[in-house]
FILUMDO-60336 format. One record per residue: residue number from 0; residue in three letters; x, y, z of N, C-alpha, C in turn. Coordinates in Angstrom, 2 decimals. Layout:
% FILUMDO-60336
KEBA   num   residu      n_xx      n_yy      n_zz     ca_xx     ca_yy     ca_zz      c_xx      c_yy      c_zz
KEBA   NUM      ALA         X         Y         Z         X         Y         Z         X         Y         Z
...
//
This chain:
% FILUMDO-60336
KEBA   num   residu      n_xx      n_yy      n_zz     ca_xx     ca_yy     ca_zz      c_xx      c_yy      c_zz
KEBA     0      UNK     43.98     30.31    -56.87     44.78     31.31    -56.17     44.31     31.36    -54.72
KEBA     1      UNK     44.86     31.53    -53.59     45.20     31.37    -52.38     44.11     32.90    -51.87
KEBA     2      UNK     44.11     32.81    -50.80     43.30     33.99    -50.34     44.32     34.96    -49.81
KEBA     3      UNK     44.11     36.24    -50.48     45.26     37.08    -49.55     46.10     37.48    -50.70
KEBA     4      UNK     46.61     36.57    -51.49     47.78     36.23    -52.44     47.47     37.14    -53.78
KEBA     5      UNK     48.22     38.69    -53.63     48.23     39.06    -54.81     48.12     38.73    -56.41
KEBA     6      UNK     47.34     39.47    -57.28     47.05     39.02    -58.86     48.25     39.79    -59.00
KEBA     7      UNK     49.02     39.10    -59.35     50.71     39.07    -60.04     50.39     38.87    -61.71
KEBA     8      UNK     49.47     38.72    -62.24     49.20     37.77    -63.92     49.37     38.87    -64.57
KEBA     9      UNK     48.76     40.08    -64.43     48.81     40.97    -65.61     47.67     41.07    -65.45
KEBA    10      UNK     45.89     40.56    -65.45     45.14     40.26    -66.07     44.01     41.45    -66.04
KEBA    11      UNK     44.69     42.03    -65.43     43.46     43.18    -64.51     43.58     44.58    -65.60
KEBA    12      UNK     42.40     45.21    -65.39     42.27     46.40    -66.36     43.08     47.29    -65.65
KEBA    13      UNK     44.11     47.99    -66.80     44.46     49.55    -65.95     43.38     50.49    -66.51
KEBA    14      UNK     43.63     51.43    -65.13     41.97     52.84    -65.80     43.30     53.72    -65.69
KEBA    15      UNK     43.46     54.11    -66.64     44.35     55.91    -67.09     43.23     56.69    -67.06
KEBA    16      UNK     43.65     58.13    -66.83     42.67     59.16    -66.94     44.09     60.25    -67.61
KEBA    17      UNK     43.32     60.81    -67.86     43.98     62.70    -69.08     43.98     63.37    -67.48
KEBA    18      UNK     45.58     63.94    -67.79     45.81     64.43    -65.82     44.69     65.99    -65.95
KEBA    19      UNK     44.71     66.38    -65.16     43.87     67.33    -64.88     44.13     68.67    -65.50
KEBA    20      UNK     43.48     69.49    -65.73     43.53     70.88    -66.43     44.52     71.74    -65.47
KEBA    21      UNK     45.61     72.37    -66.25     46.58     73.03    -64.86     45.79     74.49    -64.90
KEBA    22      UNK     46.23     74.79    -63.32     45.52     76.02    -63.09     46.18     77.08    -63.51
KEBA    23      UNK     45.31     78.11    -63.55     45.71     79.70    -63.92     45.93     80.35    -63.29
KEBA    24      UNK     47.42     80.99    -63.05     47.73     81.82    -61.73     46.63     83.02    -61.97
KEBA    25      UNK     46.42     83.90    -60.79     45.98     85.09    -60.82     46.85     86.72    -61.48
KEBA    26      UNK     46.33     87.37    -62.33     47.25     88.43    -62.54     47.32     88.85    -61.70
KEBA    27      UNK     48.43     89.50    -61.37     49.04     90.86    -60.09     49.02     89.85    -59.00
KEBA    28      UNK     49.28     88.65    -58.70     49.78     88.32    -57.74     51.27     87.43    -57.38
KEBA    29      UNK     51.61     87.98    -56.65     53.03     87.75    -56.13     53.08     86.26    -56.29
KEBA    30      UNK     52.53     85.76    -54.89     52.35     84.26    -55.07     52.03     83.29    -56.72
KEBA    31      UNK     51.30     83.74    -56.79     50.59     83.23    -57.94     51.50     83.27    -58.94
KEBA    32      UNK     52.62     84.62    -59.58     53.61     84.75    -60.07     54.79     83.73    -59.86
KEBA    33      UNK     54.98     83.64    -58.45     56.53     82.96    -58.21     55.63     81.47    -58.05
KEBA    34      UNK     54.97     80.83    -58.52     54.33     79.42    -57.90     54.23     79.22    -59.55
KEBA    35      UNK     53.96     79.90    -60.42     53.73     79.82    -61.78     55.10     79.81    -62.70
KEBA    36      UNK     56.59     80.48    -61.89     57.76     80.46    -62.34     57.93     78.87    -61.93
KEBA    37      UNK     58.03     78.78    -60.10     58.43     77.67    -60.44     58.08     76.32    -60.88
KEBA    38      UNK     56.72     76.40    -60.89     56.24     74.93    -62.23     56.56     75.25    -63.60
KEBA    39      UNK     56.85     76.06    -63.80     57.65     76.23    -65.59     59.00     75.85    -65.55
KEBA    40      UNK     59.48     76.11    -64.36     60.99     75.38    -64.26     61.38     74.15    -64.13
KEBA    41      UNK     60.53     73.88    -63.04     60.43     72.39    -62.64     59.98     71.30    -64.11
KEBA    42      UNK     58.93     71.94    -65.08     58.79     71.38    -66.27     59.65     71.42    -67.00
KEBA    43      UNK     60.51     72.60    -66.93     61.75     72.33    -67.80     62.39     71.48    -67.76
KEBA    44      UNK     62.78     71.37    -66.57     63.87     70.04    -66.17     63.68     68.39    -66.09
KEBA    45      UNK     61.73     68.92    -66.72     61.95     67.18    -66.45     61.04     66.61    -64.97
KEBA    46      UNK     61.01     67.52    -64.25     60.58     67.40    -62.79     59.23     67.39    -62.67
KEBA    47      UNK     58.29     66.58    -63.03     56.93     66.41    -63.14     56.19     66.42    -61.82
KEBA    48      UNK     56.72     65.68    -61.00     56.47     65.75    -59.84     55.96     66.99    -59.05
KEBA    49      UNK     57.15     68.04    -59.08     57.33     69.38    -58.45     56.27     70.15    -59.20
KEBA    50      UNK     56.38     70.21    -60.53     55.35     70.64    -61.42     53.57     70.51    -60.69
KEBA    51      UNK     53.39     69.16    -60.67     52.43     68.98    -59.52     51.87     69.56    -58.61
KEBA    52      UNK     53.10     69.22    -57.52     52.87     69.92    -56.80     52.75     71.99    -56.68
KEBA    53      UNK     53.27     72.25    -58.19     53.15     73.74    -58.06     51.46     73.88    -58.31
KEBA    54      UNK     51.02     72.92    -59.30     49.61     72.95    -59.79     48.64     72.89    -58.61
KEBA    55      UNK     48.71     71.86    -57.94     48.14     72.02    -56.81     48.27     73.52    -55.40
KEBA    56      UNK     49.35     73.47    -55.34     49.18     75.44    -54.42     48.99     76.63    -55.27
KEBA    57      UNK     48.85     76.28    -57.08     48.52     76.89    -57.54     46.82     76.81    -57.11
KEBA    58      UNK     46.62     76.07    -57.73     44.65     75.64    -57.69     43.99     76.13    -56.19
KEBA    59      UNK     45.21     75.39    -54.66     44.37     76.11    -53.60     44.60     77.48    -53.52
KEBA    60      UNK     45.87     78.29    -53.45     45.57     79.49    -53.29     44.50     80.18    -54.35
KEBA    61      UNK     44.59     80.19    -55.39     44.05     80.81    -56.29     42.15     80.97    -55.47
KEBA    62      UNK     41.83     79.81    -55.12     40.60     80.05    -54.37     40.33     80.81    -53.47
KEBA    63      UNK     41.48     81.42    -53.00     41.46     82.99    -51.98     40.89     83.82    -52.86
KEBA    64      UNK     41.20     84.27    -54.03     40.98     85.00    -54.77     39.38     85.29    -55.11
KEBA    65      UNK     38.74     84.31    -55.06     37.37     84.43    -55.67     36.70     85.13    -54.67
//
């Protein structure tokens, strides 16, 4: 194989990992409430992505909290 020239074969290990623990909104908060609706929606539909991304501004805001 050529230098430079992508492994196209297959041959290489994939590493999967178990996705991450989703976060726990805070009780009594607004944010935390409507960021927690909409990743339950976004999971409804299928929308994993968005879901994601709710998990994640879930996880940073929630660190205001502490």
């Amino acid at each position: 194989m050529e230098t430079g020239t992508p492994n196209t074969s297959g041959t290489g290990t994939a590493r999967l990992s178990l996705p991450p623990v989703r976060p726990t909104p805070v009780d009594n908060c607004d944010v935390c409430t409507a960021l927690a609706v909409q990743r339950a929606e976004a999971r409804s539909r299928g929308d994993y992505s968005a879901e994601t991304d709710c998990n994640v501004e879930i996880a940073a805001h929630a660190e205001g909290h502490c």
